[in-house]
mmCIF file of the C-alpha atoms, coordinates in Angstrom:
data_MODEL
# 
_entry.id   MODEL 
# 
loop_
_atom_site.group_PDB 
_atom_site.id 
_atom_site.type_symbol 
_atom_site.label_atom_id 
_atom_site.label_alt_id 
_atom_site.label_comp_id 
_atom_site.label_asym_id 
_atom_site.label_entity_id 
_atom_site.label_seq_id 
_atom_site.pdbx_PDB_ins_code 
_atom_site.Cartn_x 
_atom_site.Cartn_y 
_atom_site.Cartn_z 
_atom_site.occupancy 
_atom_site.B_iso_or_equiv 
_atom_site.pdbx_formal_charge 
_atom_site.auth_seq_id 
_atom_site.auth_comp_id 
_atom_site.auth_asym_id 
_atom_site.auth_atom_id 
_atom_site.pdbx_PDB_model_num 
ATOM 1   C CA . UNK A 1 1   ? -27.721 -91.728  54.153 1.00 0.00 ? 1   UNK A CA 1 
ATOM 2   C CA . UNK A 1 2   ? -25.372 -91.841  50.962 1.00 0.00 ? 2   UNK A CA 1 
ATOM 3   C CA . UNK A 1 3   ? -23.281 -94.702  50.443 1.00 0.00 ? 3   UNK A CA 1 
ATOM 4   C CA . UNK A 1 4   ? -20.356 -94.931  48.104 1.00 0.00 ? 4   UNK A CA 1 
ATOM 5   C CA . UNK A 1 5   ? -22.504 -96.958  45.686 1.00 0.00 ? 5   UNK A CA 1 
ATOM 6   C CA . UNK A 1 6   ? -25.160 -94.092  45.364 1.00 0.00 ? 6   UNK A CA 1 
ATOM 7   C CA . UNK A 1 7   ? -22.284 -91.172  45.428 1.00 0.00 ? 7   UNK A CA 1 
ATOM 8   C CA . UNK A 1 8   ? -20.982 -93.540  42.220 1.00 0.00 ? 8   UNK A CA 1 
ATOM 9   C CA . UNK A 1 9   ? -24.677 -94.141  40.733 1.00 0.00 ? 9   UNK A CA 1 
ATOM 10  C CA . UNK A 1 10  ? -25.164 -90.326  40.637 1.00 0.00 ? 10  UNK A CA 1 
ATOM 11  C CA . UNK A 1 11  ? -21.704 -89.523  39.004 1.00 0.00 ? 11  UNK A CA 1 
ATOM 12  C CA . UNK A 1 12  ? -21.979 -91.919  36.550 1.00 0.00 ? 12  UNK A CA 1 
ATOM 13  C CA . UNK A 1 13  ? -25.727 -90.456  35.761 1.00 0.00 ? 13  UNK A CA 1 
ATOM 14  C CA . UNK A 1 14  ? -24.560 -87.030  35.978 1.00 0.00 ? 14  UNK A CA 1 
ATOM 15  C CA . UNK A 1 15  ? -20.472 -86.168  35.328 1.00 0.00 ? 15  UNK A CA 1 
ATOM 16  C CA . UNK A 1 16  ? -20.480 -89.281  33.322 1.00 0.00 ? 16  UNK A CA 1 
ATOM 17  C CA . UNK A 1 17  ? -22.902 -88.555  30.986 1.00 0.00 ? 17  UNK A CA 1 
ATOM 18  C CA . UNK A 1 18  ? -22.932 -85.293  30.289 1.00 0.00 ? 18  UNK A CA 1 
ATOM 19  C CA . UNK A 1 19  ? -23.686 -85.645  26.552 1.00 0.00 ? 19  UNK A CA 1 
ATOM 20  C CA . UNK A 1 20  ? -27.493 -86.594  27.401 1.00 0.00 ? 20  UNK A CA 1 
ATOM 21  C CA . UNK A 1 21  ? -27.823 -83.811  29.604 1.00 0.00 ? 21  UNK A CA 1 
ATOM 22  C CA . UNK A 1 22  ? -26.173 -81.311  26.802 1.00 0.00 ? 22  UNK A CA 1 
ATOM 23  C CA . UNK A 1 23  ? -28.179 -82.764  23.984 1.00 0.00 ? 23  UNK A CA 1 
ATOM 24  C CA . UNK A 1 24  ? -31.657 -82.364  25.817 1.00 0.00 ? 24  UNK A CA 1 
ATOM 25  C CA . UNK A 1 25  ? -30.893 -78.611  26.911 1.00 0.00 ? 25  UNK A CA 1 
ATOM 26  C CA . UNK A 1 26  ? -29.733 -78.168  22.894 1.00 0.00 ? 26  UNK A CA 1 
ATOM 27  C CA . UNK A 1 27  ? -33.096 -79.782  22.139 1.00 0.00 ? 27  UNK A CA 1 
ATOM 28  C CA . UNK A 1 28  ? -35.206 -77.010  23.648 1.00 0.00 ? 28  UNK A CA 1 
ATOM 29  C CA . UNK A 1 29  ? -32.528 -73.784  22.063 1.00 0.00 ? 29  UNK A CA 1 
ATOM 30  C CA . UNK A 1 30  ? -29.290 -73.501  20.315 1.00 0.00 ? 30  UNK A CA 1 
ATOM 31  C CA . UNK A 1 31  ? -26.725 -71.867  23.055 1.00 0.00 ? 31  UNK A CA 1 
ATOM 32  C CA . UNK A 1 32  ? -22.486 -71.498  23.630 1.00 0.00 ? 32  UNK A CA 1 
ATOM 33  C CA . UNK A 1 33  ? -20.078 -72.884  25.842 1.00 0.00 ? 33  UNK A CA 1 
ATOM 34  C CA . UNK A 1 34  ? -19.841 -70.460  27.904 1.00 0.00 ? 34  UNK A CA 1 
ATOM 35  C CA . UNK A 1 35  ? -22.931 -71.009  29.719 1.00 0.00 ? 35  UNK A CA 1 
ATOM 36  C CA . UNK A 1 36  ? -23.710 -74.574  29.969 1.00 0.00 ? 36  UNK A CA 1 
ATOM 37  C CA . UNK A 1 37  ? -21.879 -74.444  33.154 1.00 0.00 ? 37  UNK A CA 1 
ATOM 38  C CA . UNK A 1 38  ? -25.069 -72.511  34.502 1.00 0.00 ? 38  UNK A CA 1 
ATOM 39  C CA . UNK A 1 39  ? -27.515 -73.919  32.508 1.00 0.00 ? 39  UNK A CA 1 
ATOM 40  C CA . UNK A 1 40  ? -26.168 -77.294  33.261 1.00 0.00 ? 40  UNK A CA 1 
ATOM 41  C CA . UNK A 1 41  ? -26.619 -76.628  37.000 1.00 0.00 ? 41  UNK A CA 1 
ATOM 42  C CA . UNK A 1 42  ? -30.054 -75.082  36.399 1.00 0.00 ? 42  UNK A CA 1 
ATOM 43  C CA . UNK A 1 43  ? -31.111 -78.170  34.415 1.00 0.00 ? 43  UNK A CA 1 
ATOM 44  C CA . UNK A 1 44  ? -29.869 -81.064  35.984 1.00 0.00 ? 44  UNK A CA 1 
ATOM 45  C CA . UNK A 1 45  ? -28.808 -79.697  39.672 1.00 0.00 ? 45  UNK A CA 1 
ATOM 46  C CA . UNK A 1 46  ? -24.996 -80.382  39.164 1.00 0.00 ? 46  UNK A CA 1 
ATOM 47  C CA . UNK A 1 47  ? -21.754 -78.514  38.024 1.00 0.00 ? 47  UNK A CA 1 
ATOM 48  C CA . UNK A 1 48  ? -18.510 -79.306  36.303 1.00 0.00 ? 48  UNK A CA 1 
ATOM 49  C CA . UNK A 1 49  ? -15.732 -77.478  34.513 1.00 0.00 ? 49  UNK A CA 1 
ATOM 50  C CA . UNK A 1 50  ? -16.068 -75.064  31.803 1.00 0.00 ? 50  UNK A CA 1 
ATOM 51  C CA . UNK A 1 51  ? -13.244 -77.390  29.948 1.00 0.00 ? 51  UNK A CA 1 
ATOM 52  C CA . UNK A 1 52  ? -15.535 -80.447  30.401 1.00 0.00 ? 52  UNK A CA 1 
ATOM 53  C CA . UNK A 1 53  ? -18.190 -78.700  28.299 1.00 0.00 ? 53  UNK A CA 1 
ATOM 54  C CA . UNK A 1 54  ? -16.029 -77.810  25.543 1.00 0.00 ? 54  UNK A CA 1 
ATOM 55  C CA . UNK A 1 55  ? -14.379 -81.607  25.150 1.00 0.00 ? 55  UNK A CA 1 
ATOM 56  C CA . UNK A 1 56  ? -17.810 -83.282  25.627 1.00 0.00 ? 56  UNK A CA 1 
ATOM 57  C CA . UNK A 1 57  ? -19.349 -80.409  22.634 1.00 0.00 ? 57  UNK A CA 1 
ATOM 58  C CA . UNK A 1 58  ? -15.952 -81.161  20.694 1.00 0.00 ? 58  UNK A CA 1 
ATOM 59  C CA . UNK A 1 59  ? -16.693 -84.724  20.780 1.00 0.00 ? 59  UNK A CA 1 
ATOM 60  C CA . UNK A 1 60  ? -20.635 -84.998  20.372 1.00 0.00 ? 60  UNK A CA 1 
ATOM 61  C CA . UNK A 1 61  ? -20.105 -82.592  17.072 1.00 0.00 ? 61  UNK A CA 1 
ATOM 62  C CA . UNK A 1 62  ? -17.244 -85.081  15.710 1.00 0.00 ? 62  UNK A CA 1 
ATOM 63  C CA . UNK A 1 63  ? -19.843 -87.702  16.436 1.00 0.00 ? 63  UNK A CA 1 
ATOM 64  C CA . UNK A 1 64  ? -22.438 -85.871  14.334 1.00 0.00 ? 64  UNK A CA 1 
ATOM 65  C CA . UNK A 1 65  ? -24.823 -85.656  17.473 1.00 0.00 ? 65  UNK A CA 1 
ATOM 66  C CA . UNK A 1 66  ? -24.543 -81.526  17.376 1.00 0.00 ? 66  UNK A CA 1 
ATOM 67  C CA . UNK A 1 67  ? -23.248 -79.132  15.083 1.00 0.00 ? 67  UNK A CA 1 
ATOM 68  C CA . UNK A 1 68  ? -22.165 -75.415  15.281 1.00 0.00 ? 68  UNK A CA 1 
ATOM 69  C CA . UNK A 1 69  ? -22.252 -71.981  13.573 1.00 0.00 ? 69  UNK A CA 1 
ATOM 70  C CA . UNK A 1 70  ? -20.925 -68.353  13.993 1.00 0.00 ? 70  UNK A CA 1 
ATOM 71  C CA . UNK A 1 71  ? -22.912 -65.286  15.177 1.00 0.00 ? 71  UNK A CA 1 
ATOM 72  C CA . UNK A 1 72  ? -20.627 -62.810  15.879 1.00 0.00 ? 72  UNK A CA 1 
ATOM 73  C CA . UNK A 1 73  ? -17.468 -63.764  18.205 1.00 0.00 ? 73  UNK A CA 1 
ATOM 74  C CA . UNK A 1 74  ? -19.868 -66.372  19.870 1.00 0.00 ? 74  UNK A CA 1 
ATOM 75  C CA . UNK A 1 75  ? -19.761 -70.229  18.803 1.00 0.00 ? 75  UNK A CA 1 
ATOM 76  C CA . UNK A 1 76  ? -23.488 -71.505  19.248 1.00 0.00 ? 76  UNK A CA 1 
ATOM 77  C CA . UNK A 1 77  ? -24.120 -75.096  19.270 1.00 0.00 ? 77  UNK A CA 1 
ATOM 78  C CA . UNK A 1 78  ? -27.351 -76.802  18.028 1.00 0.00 ? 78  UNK A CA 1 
ATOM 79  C CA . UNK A 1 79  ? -28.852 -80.718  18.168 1.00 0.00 ? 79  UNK A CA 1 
ATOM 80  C CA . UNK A 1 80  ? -28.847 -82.219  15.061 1.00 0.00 ? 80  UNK A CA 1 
ATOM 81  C CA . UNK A 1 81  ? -31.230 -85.022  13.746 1.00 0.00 ? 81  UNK A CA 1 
ATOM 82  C CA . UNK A 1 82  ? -28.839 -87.856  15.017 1.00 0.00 ? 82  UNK A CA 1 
ATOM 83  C CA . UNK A 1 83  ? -28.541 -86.219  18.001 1.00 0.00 ? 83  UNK A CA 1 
ATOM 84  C CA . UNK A 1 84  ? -32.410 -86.230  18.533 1.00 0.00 ? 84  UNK A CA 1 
ATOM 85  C CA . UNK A 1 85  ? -32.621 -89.939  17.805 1.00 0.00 ? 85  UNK A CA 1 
ATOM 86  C CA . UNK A 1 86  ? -29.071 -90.460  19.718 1.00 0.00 ? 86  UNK A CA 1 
ATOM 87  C CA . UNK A 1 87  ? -31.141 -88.553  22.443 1.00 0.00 ? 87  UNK A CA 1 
ATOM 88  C CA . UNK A 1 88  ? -34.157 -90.198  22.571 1.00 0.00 ? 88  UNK A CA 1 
ATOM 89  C CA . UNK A 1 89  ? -32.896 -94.018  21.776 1.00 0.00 ? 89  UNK A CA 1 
ATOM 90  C CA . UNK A 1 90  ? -30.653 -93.210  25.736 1.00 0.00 ? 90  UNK A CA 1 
ATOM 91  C CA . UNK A 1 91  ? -33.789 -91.935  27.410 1.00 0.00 ? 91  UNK A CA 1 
ATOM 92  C CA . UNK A 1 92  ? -35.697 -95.359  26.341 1.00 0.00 ? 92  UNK A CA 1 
ATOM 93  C CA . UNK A 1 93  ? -32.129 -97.317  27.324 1.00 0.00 ? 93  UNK A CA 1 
ATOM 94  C CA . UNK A 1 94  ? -32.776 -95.692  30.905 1.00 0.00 ? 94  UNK A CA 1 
ATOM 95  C CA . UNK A 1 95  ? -36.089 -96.058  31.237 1.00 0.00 ? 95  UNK A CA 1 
ATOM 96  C CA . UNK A 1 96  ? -35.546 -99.960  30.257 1.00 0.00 ? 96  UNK A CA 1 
ATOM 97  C CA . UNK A 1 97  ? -32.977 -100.416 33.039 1.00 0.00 ? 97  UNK A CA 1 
ATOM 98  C CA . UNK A 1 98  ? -35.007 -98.352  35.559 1.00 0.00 ? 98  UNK A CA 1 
ATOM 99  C CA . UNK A 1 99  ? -37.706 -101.027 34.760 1.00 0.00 ? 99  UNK A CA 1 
ATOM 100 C CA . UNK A 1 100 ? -35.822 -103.730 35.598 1.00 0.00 ? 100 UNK A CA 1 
ATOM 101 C CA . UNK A 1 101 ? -34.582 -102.758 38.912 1.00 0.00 ? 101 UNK A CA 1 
# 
């Protein structure tokens, strides 16, 4: 049975953070916009908007987290080193709450 509570638990572990869920699929390959959508799905069993990806990627590469380059017409996006430790310093938040519960 899913109550309100969980429906909320899983957004706010999903939808709203969708940073951790970019950075750890940029951690295993570079890749573009485009097709996080899929990926995203793939990875971490939920979808969102193609817009989402591209405000969340704006904002994680103003925060240093990822960067980008050119190769051809395609944008490819790419962890960076603060985005690894960014990355890994939210997996050991998560697994310090799960702990507690």
């Amino acid at each position: 049975m899913k109550t309100a509570a969980l429906r909320r638990l899983r957004r706010a572990l999903t939808t709203g953070n969708i940073w951790l869920h970019i950075l750890s699929m940029l951690k295993q390959k570079p890749t573009y916009a485009y097709v996080l959508e899929e990926q995203m799905k793939r990875h971490s069993g939920f979808a969102h908007g193609l817009i989402m990806n591209y405000v969340v990627l704006y904002k994680m590469e103003g925060e240093g987290l990822i960067s980008s380059y050119h190769e051809g017409r395609r944008k490819y996006y790419e962890i960076t080193a603060k985005g690894r430790k960014a990355l890994a310093e939210a997996k050991k938040y998560l697994v310090t709450v799960s702990s507690k519960l």
